[in-house]
C-alpha positions as CSV (number, residue, x, y, z in Angstrom):
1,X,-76.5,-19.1,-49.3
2,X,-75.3,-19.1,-52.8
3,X,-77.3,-20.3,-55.4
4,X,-77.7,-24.6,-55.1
5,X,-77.4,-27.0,-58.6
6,X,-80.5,-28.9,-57.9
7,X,-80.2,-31.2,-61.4
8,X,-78.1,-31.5,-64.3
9,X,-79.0,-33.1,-68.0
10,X,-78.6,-36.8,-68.9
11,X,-80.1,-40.2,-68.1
12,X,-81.7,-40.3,-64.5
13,X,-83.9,-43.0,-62.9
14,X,-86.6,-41.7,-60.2
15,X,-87.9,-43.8,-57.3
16,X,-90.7,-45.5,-59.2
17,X,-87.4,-47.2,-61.5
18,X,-88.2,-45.2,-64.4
19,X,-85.7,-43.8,-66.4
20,X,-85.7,-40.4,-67.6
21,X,-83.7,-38.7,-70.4
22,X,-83.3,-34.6,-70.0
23,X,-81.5,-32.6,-72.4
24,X,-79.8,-28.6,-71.6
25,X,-83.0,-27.3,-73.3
26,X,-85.4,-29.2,-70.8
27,X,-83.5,-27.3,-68.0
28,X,-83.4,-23.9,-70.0
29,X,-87.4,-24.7,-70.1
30,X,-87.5,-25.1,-66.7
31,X,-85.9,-21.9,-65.8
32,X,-87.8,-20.2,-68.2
33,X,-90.8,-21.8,-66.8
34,X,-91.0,-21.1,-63.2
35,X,-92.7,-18.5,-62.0
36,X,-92.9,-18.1,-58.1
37,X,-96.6,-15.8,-58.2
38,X,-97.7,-19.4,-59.9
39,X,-96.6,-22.1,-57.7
40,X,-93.3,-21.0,-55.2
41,X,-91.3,-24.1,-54.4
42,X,-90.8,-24.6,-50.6
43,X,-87.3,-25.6,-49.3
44,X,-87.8,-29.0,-47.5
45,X,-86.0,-31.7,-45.9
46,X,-86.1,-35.2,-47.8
47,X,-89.3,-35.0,-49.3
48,X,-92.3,-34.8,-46.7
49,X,-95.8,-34.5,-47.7
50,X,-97.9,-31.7,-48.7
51,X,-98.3,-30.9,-45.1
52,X,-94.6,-31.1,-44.3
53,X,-92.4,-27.7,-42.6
54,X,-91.3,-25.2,-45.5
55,X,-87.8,-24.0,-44.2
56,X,-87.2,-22.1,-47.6
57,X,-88.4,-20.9,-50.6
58,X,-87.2,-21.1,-54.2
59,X,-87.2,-17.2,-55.6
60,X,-86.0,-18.4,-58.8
61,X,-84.0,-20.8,-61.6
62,X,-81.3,-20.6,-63.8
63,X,-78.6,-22.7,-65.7
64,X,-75.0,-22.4,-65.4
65,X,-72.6,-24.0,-66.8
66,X,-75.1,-26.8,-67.8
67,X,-76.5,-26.7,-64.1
68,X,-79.9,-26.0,-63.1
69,X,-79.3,-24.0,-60.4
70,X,-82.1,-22.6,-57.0
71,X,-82.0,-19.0,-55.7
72,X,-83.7,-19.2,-52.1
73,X,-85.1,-16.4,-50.2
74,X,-86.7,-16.3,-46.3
75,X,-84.4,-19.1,-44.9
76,X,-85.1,-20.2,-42.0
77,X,-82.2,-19.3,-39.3
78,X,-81.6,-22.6,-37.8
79,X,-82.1,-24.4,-40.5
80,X,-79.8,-22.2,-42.0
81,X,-76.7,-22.8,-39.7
82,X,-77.8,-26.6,-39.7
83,X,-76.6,-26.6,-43.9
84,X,-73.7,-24.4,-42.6
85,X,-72.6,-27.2,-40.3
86,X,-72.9,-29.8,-42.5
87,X,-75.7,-31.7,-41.7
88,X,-77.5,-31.4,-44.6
89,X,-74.7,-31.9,-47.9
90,X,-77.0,-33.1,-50.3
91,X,-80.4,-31.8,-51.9
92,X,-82.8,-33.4,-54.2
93,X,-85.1,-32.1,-57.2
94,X,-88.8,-33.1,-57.6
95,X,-90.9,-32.0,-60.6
96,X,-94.0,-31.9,-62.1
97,X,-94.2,-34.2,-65.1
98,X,-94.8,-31.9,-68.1
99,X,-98.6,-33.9,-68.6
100,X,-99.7,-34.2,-64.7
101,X,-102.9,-32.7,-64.1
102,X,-101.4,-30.7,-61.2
103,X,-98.6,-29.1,-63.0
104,X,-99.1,-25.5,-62.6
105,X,-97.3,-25.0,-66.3
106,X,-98.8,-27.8,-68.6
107,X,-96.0,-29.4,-71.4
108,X,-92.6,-28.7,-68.9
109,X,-91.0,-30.1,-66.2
110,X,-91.5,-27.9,-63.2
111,X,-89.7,-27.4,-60.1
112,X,-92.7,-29.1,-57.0
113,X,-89.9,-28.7,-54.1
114,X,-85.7,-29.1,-53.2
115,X,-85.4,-31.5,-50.5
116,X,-82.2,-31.6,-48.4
117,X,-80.8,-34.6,-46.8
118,X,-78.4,-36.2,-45.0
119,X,-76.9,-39.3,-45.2
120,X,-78.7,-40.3,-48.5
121,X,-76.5,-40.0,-51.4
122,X,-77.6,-38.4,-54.3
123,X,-78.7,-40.0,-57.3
124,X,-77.8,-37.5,-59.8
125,X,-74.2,-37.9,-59.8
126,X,-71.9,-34.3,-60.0
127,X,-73.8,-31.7,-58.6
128,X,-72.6,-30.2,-55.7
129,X,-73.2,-31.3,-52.6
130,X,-77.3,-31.6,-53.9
131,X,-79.7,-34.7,-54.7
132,X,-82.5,-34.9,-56.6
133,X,-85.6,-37.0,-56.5
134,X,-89.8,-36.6,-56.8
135,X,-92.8,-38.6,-55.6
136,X,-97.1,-38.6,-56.0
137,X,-98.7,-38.6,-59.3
138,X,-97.6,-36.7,-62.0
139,X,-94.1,-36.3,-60.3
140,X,-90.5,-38.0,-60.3
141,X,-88.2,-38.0,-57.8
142,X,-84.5,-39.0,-58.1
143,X,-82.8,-41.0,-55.1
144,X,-80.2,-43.9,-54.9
145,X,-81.7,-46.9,-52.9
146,X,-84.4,-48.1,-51.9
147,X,-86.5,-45.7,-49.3
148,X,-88.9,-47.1,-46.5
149,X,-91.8,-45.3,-48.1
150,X,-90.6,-46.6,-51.5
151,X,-90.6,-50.1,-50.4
152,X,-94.1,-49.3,-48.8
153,X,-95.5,-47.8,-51.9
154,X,-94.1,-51.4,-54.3
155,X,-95.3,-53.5,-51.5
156,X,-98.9,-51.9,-52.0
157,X,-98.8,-52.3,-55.3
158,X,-97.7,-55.9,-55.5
159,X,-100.5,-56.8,-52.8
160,X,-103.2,-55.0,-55.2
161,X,-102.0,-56.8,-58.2
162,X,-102.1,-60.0,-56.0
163,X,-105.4,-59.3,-55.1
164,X,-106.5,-58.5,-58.4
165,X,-105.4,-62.9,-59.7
166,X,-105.1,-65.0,-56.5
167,X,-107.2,-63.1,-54.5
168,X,-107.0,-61.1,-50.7
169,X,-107.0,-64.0,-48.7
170,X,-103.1,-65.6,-50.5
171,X,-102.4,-61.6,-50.7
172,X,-102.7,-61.3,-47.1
173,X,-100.8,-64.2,-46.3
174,X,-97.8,-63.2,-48.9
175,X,-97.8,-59.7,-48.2
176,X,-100.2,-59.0,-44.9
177,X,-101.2,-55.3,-45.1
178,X,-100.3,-54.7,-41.5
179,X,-96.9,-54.7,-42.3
180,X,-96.5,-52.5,-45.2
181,X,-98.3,-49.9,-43.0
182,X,-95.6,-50.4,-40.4
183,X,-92.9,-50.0,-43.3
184,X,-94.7,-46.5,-44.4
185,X,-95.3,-45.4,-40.4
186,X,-91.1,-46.1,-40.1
187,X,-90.4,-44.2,-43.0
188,X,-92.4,-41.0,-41.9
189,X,-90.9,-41.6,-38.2
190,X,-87.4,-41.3,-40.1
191,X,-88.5,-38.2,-41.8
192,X,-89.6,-36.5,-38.2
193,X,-86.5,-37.5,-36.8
194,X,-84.2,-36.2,-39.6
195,X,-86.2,-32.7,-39.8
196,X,-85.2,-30.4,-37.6
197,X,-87.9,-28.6,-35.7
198,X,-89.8,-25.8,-37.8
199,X,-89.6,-22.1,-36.6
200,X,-93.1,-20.3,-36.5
201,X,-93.7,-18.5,-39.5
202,X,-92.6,-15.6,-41.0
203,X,-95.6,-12.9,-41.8
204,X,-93.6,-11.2,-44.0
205,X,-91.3,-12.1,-46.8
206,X,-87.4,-12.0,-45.7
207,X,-84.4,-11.8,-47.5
208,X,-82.3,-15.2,-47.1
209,X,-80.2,-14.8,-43.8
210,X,-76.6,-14.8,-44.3
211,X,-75.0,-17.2,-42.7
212,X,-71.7,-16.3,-41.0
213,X,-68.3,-17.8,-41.7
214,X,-65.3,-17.9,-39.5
215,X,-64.1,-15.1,-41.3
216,X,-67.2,-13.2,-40.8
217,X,-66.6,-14.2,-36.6
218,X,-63.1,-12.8,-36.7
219,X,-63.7,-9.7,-38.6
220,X,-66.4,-8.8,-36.4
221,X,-64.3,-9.2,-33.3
222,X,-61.4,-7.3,-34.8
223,X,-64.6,-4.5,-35.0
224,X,-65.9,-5.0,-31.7
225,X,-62.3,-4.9,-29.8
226,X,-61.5,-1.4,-31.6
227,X,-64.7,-0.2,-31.2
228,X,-63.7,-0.7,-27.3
229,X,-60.5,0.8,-27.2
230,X,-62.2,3.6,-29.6
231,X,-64.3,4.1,-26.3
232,X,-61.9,3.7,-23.9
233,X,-59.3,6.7,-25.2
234,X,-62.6,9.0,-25.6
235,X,-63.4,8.3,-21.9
236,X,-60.4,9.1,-20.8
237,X,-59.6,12.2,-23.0
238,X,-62.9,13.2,-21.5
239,X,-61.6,12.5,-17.9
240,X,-58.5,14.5,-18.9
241,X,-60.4,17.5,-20.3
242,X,-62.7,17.5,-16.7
243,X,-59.6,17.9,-14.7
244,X,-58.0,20.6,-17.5
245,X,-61.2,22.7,-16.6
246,X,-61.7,22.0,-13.0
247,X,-57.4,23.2,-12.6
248,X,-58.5,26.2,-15.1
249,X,-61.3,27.0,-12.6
250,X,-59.5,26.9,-9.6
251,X,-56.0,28.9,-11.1
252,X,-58.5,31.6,-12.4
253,X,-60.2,32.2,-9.0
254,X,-56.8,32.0,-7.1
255,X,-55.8,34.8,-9.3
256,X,-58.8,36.6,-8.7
257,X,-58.2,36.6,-5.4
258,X,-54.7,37.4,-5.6
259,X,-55.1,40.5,-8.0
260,X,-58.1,41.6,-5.4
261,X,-55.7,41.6,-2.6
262,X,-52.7,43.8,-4.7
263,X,-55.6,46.4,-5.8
264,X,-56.6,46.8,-2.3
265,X,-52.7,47.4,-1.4
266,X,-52.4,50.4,-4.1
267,X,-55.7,51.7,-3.0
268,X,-54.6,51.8,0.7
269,X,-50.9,53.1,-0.4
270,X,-52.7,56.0,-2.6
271,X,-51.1,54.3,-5.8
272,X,-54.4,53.7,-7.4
273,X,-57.6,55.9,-8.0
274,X,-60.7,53.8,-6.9
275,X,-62.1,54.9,-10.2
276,X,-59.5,53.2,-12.0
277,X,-59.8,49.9,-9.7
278,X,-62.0,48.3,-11.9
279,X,-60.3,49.1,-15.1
280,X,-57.2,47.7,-13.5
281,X,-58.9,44.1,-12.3
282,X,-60.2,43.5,-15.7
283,X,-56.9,43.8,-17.2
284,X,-55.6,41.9,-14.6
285,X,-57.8,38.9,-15.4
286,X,-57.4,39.1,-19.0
287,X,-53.9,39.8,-19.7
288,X,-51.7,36.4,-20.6
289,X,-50.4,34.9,-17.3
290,X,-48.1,31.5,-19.2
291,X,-44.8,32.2,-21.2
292,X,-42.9,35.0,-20.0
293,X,-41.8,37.5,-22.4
294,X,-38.9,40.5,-22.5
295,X,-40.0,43.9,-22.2
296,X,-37.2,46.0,-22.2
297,X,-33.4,44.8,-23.1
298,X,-31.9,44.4,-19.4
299,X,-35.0,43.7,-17.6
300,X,-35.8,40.0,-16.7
301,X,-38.7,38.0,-19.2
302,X,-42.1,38.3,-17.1
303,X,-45.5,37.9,-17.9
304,X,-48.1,40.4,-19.7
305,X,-50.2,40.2,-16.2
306,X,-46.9,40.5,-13.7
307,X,-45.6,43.0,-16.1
308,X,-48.8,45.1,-15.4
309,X,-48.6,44.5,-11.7
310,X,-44.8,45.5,-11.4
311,X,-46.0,49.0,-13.1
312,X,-49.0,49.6,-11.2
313,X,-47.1,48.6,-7.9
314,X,-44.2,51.3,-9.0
315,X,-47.0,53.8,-9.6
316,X,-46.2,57.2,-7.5
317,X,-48.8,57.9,-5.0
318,X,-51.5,59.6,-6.3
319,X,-53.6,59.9,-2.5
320,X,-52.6,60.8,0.8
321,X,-54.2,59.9,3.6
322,X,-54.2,61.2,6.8
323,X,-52.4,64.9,7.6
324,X,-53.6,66.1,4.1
325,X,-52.0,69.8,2.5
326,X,-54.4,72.4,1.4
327,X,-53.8,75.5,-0.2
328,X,-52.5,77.1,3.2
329,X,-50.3,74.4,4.6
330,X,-52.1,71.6,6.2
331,X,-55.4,70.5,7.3
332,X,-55.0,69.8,11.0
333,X,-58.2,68.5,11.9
334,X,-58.7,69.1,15.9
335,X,-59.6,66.7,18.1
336,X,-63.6,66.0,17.9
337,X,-63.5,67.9,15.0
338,X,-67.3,69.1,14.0
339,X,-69.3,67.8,10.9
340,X,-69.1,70.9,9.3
341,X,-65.3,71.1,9.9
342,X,-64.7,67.6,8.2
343,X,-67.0,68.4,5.9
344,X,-65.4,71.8,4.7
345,X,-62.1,69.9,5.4
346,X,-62.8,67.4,2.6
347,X,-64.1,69.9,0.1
348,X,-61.3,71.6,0.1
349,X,-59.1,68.6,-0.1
350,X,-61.5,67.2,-3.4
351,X,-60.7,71.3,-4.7
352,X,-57.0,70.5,-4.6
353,X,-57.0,67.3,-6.4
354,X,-59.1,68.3,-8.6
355,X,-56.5,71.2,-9.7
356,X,-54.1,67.9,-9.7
357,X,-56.5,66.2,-12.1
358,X,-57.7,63.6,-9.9
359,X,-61.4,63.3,-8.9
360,X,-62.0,62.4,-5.5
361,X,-65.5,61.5,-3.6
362,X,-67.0,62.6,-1.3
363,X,-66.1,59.5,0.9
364,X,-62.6,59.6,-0.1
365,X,-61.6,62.8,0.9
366,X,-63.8,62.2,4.4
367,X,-61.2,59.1,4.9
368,X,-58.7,61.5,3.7
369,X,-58.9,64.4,5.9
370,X,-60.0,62.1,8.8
371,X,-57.1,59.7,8.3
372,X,-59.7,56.8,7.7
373,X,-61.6,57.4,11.0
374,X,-65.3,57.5,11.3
């Protein structure tokens, strides 16, 4: 809520019929004057009793534009979107008469409440959509017509003053006490009715809620529906990068297996050292296996990993297995061949690969000189 004009300077008659004259410097004084930590006006509707709901408070006063203008703080939120809809255009001003005894600053006019109503016009002609007014001792309060508890409070005094020089019993018959009670017991009923009902009480003070607009509504669905879509592409980018990896996963063991089952090719063909086997799988699984590249000018574009593979599968063999050449022609192994003769038989067969430059086990040249039997 923006600040509210509460009064404005001029002529103005309060509810007791007195007319009051107030100038631009009685409203400077009366900004000047107020001081919440002294007396904090409350935000009511119409104007209740002391023991009437607060749904407001007054944090301060100023004058614009020869307005006095109401800053409010710790709104109440349903009475809050009850002004927003309309239902309470109008507010009205009561003060403290510069000489009442209860006026908290002695010699000015200062602000006792803002009272919002409905229907009732305001007195105080100009002001936007406000209405001023005041009641009790020592206060004014600005209203057109004639309230209930205004009619109540000139009935009383009539009936005193009738009292007071024909006496109670032609008072009582001209104006019977029972009846101006019921006047003032409709006009607090009104007030109940009009009021809406109080929310329990804040502990602590509050800004003033702000009270959406339509604008504020559509903004905040524009927000909300790309905050969803937002969402929606990140799940499914995350969906997207799940199945990237899972297909990454499963390619990478496929060609683990695949590169397994060509090693154990060249090492059964003799084209591959076992000592090298491992060298040879970890290049395998590292080398690029996407675009395909050219080599060599007249030679097909292949892959860094199939280009490895064609040149390891063209390797020359490097082990024979089986009849196996020594330095005096071949081993022929006899049938049931001893221990000691397959084990002399593969020494000498590790001897002449080792004079070929390639180290052989133990094992390897048993399989070699056996021809892989047991």
């Amino acid at each position: 809520m923006q600040p509210i004009e509460i009064f404005r300077p001029g002529r103005h008659t309060d509810m007791g019929g007195a007319t009051i004259a107030f100038t631009d410097a009685d409203l400077a004084a009366m900004a000047a004057a107020y001081d919440p930590a002294l007396h904090e006006a409350p935000i009511v509707v119409g104007h209740p009793a002391t023991d009437g709901p607060a749904y407001g408070w007054v944090s301060g006063l100023d004058v614009v534009d020869g307005r006095l203008r109401a800053s409010a703080r710790q709104v109440d939120v349903a009475f809050a979107e009850l002004v927003r809809e309309g239902r309470y255009q109008k507010v009205s001003a009561s003060f403290y008469r510069p000489d009442a005894a209860t006026n908290p600053k002695p010699g000015v006019w200062y602000l006792r409440h803002v009272g919002f109503l409905g229907a009732q016009p305001p007195a105080v002609k100009g002001l936007r959509p406000v209405q001023f007014a005041a009641a009790d001792d020592g206060v004014v309060e600005f209203a057109d017509g004639l309230s209930l508890s205004l009619v109540a409070r000139l009935f009383r005094g009539l009936r005193d003053l009738m009292i007071g020089q024909v006496g109670q019993e032609r008072a009582d018959a001209a104006l019977p006490a029972d009846q101006i009670e019921m006047l003032a017991e409709q006009a607090a009923m009104d007030r109940v009715r009009e009021a809406p009902a109080p929310s329990p009480a804040y502990t602590e003070p509050q800004e003033m809620p702000r009270v959406a607009t339509t604008e504020d509504d559509a903004a905040r669905a524009r927000r909300e529906q790309e905050e969803a879509r937002v969402a929606g592409m990140e799940a499914e980018l995350a969906r997207l990068r799940g199945q990237a990896a899972a297909f990454a996963e499963r390619e990478a063991h496929a060609r683990a297996a695949e590169d397994a089952a060509f090693l154990e090719r060249l090492l059964a063909e003799g084209r591959l050292l076992p000592a090298n086997a491992p060298l040879a799988a970890g290049l395998l699984a590292r080398l690029d296996a996407g675009d395909a590249v050219a080599f060599a000018e007249g030679r097909p574009a292949e892959t860094q990993r199939d280009a490895l593979r064609a040149l390891l599968a063209a390797a020359p063999t490097v082990v024979t297995y089986g009849e196996v050449a020594g330095a005096g022609g071949v081993f022929a192994l006899p049938a049931g061949a001893s221990g000691e003769e397959i084990a002399a038989a593969a020494a000498s067969f590790q001897e002449a690969q080792k004079a070929r430059g390639n180290l052989v086990s133990t094992i390897e040249a048993v399989r070699a000189v056996t021809g892989g039997q047991s």
